[in-house]
C-alpha positions as CSV (number, residue, x, y, z in Angstrom):
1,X,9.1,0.7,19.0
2,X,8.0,-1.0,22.0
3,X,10.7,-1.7,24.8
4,X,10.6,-4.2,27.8
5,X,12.7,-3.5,30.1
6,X,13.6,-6.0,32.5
7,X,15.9,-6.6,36.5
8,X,16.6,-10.2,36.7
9,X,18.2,-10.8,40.4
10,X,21.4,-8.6,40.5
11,X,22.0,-9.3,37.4
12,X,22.6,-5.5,36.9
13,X,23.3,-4.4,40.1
14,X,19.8,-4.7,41.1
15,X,19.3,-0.6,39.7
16,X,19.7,1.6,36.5
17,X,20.8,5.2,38.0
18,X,19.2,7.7,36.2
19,X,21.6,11.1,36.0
20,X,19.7,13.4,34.0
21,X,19.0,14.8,30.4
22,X,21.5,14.8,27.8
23,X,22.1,17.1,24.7
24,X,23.4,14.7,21.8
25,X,23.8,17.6,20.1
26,X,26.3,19.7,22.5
27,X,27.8,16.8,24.5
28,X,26.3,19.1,27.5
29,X,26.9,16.8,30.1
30,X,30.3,16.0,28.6
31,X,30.5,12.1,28.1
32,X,33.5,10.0,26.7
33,X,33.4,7.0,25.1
34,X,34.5,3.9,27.2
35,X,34.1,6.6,29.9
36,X,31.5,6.3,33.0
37,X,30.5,4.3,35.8
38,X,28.2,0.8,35.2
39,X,24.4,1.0,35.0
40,X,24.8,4.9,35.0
41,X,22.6,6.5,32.1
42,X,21.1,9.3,30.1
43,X,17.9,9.7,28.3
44,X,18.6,12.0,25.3
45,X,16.9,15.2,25.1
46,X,18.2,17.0,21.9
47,X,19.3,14.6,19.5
48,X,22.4,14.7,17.8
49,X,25.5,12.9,16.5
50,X,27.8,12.6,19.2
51,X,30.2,9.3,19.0
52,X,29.9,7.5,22.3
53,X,32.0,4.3,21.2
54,X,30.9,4.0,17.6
55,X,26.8,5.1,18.3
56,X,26.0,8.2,16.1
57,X,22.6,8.7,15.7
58,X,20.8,9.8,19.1
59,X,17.1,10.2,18.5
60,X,15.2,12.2,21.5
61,X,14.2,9.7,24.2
62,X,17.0,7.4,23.6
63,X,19.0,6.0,26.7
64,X,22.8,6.4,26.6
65,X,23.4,3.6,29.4
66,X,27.5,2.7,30.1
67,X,27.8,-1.3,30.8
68,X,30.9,-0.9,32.8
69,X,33.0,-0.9,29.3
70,X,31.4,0.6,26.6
71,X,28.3,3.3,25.8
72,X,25.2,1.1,24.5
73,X,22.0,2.8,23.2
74,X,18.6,2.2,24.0
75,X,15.8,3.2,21.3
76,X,13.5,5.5,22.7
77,X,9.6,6.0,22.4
78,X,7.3,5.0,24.6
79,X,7.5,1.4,27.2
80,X,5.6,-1.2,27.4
81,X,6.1,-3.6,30.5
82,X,8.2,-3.1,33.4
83,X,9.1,-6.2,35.3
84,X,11.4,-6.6,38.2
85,X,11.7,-10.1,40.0
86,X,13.8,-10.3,42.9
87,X,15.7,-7.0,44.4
88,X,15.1,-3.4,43.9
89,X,15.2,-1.3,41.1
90,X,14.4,2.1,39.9
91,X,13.7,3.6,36.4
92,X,13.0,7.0,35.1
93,X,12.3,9.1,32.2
94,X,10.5,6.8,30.3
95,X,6.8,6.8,28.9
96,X,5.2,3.8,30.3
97,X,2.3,2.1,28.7
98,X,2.5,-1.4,29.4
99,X,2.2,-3.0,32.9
100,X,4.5,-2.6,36.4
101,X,4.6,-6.2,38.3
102,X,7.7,-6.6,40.9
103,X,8.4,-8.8,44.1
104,X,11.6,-6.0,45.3
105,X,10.8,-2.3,45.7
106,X,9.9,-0.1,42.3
107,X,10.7,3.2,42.0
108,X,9.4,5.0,39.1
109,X,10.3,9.1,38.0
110,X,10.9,11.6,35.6
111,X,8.2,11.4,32.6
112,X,6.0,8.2,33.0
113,X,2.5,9.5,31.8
114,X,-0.2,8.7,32.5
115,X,-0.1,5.1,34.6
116,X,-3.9,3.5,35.2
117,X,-4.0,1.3,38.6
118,X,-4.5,-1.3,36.2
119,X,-1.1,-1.6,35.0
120,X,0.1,-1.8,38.9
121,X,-0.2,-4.5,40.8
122,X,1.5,-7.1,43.5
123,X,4.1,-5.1,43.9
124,X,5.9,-2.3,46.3
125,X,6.1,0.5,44.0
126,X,7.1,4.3,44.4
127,X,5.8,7.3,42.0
128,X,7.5,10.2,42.0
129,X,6.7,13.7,39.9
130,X,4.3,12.3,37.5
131,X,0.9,12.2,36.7
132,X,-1.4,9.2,37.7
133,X,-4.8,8.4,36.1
134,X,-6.9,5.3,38.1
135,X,-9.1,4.7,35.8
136,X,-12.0,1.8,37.0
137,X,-12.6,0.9,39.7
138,X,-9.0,0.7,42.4
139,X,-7.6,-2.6,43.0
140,X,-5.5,-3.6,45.2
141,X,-2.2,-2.5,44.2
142,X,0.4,-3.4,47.2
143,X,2.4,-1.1,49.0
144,X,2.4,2.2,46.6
145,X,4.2,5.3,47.4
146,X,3.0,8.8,45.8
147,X,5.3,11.6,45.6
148,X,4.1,15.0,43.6
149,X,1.4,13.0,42.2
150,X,-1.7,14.5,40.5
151,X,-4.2,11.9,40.5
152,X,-6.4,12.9,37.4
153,X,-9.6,11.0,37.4
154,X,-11.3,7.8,39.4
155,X,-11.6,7.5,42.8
156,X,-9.1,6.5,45.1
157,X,-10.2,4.1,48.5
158,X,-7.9,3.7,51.2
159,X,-7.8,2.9,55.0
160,X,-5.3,5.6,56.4
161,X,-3.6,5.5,59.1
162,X,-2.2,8.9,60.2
163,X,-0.4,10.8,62.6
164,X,-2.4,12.9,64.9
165,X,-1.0,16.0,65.2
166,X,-1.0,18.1,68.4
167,X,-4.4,20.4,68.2
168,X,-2.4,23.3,67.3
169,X,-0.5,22.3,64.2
170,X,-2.0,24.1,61.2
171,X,-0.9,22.1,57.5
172,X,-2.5,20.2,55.3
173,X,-2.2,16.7,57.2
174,X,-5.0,14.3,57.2
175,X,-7.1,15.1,60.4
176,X,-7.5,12.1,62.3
177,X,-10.4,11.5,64.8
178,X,-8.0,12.4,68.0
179,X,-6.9,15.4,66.1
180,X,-10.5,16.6,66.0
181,X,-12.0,15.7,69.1
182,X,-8.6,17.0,70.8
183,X,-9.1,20.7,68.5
184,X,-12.9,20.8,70.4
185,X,-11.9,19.7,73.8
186,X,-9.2,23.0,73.4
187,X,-12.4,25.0,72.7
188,X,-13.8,24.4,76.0
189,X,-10.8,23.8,78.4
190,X,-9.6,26.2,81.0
191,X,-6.7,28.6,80.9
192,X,-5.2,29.0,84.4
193,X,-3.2,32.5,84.6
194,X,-1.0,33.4,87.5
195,X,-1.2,37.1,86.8
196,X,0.9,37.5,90.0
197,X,4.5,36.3,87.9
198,X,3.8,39.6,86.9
199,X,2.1,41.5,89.2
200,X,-0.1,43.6,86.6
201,X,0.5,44.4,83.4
202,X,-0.2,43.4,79.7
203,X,-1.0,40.0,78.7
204,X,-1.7,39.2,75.6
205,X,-3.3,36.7,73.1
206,X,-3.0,39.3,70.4
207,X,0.9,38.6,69.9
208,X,1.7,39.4,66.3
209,X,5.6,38.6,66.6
210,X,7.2,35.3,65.7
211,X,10.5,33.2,65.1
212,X,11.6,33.2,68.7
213,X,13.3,29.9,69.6
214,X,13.0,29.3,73.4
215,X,14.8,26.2,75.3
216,X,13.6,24.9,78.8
217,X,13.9,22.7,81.9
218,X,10.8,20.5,83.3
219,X,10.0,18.8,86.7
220,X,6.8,16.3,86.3
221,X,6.2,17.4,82.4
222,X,5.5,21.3,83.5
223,X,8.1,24.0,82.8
224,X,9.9,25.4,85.5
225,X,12.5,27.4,83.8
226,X,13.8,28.9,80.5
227,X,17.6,27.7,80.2
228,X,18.2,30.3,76.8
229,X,16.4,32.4,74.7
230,X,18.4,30.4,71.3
231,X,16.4,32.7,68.8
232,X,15.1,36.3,69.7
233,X,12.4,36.2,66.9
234,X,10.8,39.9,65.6
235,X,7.8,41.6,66.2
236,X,7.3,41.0,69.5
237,X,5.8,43.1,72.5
238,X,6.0,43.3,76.3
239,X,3.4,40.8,77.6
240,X,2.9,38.4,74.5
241,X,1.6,35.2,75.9
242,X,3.3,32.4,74.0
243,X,3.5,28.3,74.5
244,X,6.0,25.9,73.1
245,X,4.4,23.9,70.8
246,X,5.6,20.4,72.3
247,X,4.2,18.4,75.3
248,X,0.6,19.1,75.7
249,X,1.1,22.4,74.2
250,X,-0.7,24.0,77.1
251,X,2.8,26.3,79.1
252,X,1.6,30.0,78.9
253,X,4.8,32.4,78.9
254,X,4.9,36.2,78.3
255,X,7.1,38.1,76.9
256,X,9.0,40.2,79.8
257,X,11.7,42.1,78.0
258,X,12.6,42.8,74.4
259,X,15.8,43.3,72.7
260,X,14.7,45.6,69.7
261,X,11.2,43.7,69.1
262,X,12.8,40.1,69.8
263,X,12.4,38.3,72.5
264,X,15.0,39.0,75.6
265,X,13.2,37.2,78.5
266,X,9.9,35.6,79.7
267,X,8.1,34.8,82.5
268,X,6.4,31.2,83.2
269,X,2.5,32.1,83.8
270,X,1.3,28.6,83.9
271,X,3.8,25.3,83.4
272,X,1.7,23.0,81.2
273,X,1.6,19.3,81.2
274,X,3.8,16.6,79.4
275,X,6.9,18.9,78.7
276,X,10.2,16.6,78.6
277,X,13.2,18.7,79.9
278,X,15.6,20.1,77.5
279,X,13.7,20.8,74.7
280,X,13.5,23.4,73.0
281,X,10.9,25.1,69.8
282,X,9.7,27.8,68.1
283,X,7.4,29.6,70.2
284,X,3.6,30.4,68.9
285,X,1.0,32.8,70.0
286,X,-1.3,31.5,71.9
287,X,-5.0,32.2,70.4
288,X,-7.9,32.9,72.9
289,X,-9.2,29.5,72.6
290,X,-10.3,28.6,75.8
291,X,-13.9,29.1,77.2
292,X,-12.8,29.5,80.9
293,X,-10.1,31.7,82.2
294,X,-9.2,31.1,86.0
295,X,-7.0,34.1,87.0
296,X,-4.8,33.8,90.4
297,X,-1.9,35.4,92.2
298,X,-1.8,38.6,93.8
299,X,-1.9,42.6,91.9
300,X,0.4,45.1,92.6
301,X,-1.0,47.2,89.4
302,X,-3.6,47.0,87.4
303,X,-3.7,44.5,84.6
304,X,-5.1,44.3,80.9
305,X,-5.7,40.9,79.2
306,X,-5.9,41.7,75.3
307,X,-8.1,39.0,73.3
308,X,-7.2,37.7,69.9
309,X,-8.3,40.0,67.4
310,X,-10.4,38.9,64.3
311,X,-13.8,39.5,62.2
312,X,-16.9,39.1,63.0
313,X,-16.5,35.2,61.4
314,X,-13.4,34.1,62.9
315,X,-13.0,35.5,66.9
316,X,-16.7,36.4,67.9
317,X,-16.7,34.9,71.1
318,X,-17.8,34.1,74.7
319,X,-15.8,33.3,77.8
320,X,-16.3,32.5,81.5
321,X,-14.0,34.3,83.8
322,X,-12.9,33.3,87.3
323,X,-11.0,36.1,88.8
324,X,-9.8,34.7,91.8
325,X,-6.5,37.5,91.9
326,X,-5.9,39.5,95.2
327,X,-4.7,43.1,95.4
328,X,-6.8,46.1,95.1
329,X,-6.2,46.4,91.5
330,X,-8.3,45.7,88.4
331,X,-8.5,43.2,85.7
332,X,-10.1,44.8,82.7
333,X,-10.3,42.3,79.6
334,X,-10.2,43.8,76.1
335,X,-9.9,42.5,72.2
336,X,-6.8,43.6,70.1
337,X,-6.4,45.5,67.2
338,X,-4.5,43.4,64.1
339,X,-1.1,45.2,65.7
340,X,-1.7,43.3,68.9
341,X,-2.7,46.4,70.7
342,X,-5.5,47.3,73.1
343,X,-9.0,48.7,71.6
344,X,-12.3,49.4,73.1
345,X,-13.7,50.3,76.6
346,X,-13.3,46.7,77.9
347,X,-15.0,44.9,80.7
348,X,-13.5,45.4,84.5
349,X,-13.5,41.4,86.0
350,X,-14.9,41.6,89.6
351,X,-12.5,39.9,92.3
352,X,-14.0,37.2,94.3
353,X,-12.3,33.7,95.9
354,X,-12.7,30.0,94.8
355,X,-14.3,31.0,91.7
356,X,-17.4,32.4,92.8
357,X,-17.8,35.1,90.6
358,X,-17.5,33.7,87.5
359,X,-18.5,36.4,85.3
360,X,-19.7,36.1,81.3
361,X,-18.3,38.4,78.9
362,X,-18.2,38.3,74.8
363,X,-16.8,39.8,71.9
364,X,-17.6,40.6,68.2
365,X,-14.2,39.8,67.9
366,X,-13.1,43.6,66.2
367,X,-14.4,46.1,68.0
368,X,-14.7,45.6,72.0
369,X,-15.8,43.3,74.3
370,X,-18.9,43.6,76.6
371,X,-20.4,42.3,79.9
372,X,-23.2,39.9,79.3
373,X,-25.8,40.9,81.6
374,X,-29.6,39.2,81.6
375,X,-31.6,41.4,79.2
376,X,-34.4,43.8,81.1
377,X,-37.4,42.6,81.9
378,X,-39.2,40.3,84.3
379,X,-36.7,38.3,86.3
380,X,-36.8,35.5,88.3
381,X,-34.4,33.4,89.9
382,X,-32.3,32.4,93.8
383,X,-28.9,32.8,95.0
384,X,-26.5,35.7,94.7
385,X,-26.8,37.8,92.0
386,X,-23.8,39.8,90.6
387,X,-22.9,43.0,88.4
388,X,-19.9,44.5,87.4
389,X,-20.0,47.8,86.0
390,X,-23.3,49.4,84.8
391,X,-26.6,47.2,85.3
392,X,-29.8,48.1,84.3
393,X,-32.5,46.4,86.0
394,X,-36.3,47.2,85.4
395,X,-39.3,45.0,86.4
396,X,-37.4,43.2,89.4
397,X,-38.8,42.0,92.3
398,X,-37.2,41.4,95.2
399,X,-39.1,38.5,97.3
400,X,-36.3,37.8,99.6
401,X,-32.4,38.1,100.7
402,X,-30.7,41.3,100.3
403,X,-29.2,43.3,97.9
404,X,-25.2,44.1,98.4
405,X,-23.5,47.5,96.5
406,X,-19.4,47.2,95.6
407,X,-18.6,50.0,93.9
408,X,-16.8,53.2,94.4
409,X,-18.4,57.0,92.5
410,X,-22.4,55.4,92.8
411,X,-24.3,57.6,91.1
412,X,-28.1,56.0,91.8
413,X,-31.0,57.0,89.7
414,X,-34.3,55.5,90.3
415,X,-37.7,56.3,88.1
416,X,-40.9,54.5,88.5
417,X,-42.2,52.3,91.4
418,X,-39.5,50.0,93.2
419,X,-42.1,47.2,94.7
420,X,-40.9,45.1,97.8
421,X,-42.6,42.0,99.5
422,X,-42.8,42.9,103.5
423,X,-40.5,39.6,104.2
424,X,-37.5,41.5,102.2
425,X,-37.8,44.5,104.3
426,X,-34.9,45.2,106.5
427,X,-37.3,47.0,108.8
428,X,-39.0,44.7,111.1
429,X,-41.3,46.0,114.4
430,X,-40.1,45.1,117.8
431,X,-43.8,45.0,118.8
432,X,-47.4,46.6,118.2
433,X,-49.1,49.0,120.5
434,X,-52.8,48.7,120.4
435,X,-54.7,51.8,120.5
436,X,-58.7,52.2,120.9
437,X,-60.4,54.5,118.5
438,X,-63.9,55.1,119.2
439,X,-64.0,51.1,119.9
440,X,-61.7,50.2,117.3
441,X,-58.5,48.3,117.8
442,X,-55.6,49.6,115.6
443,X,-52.4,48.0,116.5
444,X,-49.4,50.7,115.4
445,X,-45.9,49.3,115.0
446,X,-42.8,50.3,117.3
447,X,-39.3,49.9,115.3
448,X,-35.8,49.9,117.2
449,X,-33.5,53.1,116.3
């Protein structure tokens, strides 16, 4: 049998509340006849012959509704139309097969079927744990809400509007535009590093730890101090770099003291941008995103950045590092293992000032990271050229300028022919004398010494 069931005004308090299954057969939930509270039902799920004010004969998807005085039953089977004019309403557990129309707010749950986007229209409607078949082609159907709703067949248009999330945030959220374009801009940004907060030392983009929950103070939207460590987190090692997913989600802070592998203290390596003081969050690990690292402050021991490990898919990379750090100490970049530790030889960062030395390294992104040096072979080019560590050069000539050595334990190894135009020569004659051999003129170079 077909049932319509309809909201008229307020007539019923504007909404049926639904409070679950009932066993007709058990009385499981207990009810009493002339018992209950008004527009509070049940839709039968085992049926049975328990007397609720005179009704006996509960078939399965029956509704046991109280009407502020007495237990009424409605016959149960599937529903055809589902009307609502004038404030809100919700139904549930029924099988719908006719069509939803309302002016107030709809909400529909429990078992409805399958609804086609035919049967909704004009109307503010919400659909919760079913399944939804839009069959056709999709009309305009109002203001419709979807919770836990497989949508079976069709095709569903819609102009979205969503939230873009910070670049950072990792879910299953619609990615906007902004959310895109801010994820690529990350890629190529640079990382500023005041290796001096620390003097030397680990640093880390290879933190496997989490769960620390940090809370801070801001001047101008950068962090200038860590009020309380509220939640020491696990897993954790000395020089983690982390960031507080808020703001601009650019702070950089590592991880200065542990209390078993929890977070005890941290240092601020770089403040970030758009921070409101007095907030607090869960700290995350901050991945080696970043194409350009500018390193600052002065060494008072030597210090190892540790890249974000990966595979050969997911953290092969290339960066451009500025070391601009004073202190005779070194700055050897390497790649982590997937316990956050060191691997690999590494590449040793040459000091310089103002970011002249900016010096090109990659990584496979498992196994080490290496210098990337111009491949051997004819070369041609102006301005200063610079190696760090070994460099092979072969074919090279030198037309002009000068060739500088930093190093300390040269070992120098030449084979073949080293060709040099006369205007590169350090060596230039104070003056000719001219001497007369048998009539002719030789003029023989004098050098200073």
């Amino acid at each position: 049998m077909l049932k319509t069931v309809s909201f008229i005004g307020e007539t019923i308090s504007g909404t049926l509340q639904y409070q679950g299954l009932w066993n007709a057969s058990t009385n499981t939930p207990t009810l009493t006849s002339s018992v209950g509270t008004l527009n509070n039902y049940y839709v039968v799920s085992v049926a049975g012959s328990t007397n609720l004010n005179g009704i006996t004969n509960w078939q399965v998807g029956d509704w046991a509704i109280f009407n502020g005085t007495v237990w009424e039953r409605l016959d149960g089977g599937s529903y055809g139309a589902v009307s609502q004019v004038g404030g809100n309403g919700t139904v549930n557990g029924i099988t719908l097969t006719g069509n939803v129309t309302s002016t107030g707010n709809l909400t529909l749950g429990g078992t409805l079927g399958n609804v086609t986007n035919s049967q909704l229209s004009n109307n503010s409607i919400t659909l919760g744990n079913t399944s939804v078949s839009l069959g056709g082609t999709a009309s305009s159907i109002g203001n419709l809400t979807l919770a836990n709703v497989t949508i079976t067949s069709g095709t569903v248009n819609a102009n979205v509007t969503a939230q873009t999330l910070p670049y950072w945030t990792n879910n299953n959220a619609v990615a906007t535009t902004a959310f895109t374009q801010a994820a690529i801009q990350a890629t190529m940004s640079t990382l500023p590093l005041n290796l001096g907060v620390a003097g030397g030392g680990i640093f880390s983009f290879a933190s496997v730890g989490s769960g620390a929950v940090i809370v801070f103070t801001s001047t101008g939207g950068a962090i200038n101090s860590i009020s309380l460590i509220a939640v020491a987190g696990s897993g954790y090692q000395v020089g983690d770099l982390l960031s507080i997913p808020l703001g601009n989600g650019d702070a950089i802070l590592r991880v200065a003291t542990l209390s078993g592998s929890g977070v005890a203290s941290v240092q601020i390596i770089y403040g970030g941008t758009g921070y409101t003081s007095g907030g607090s969050a869960a700290a995350v690990a901050i991945g080696s995103v970043p194409f350009t690292f500018t390193l600052t402050g002065t060494l008072t021991s030597n210090a190892t950045i540790v890249m974000t490990n990966g595979t050969y898919l997911t953290q092969s990379n290339q960066w451009c590092v500025n070391n601009n750090t004073t202190g005779a100490y070194t700055v050897t970049f390497k790649v982590g293992n997937s316990s956050g530790v060191a691997i690999g030889t590494g590449v040793v960062i040459p000091q310089g000032s103002n970011s002249n030395t900016a010096t090109l390294i990659q990584t496979d992104g498992e196994s080490d990271i290496w210098l990337m040096s111009p491949s051997a072979g004819p070369t041609t080019g102006s301005g200063n050229l610079v190696y760090s560590n070994n460099a092979s050069l072969s074919n090279v000539t030198i037309s002009s300028g000068s060739i500088n050595v930093q190093t300390s334990n040269l070992t120098a190894t030449v084979t073949g022919n080293a060709t040099y135009n006369t205007s590169s020569l350090l060596l230039v004659p104070l003056g000719f004398f001219e001497v007369d051999l048998n009539g002719t003129v030789v003029k023989v170079p004098y050098y200073s010494v």
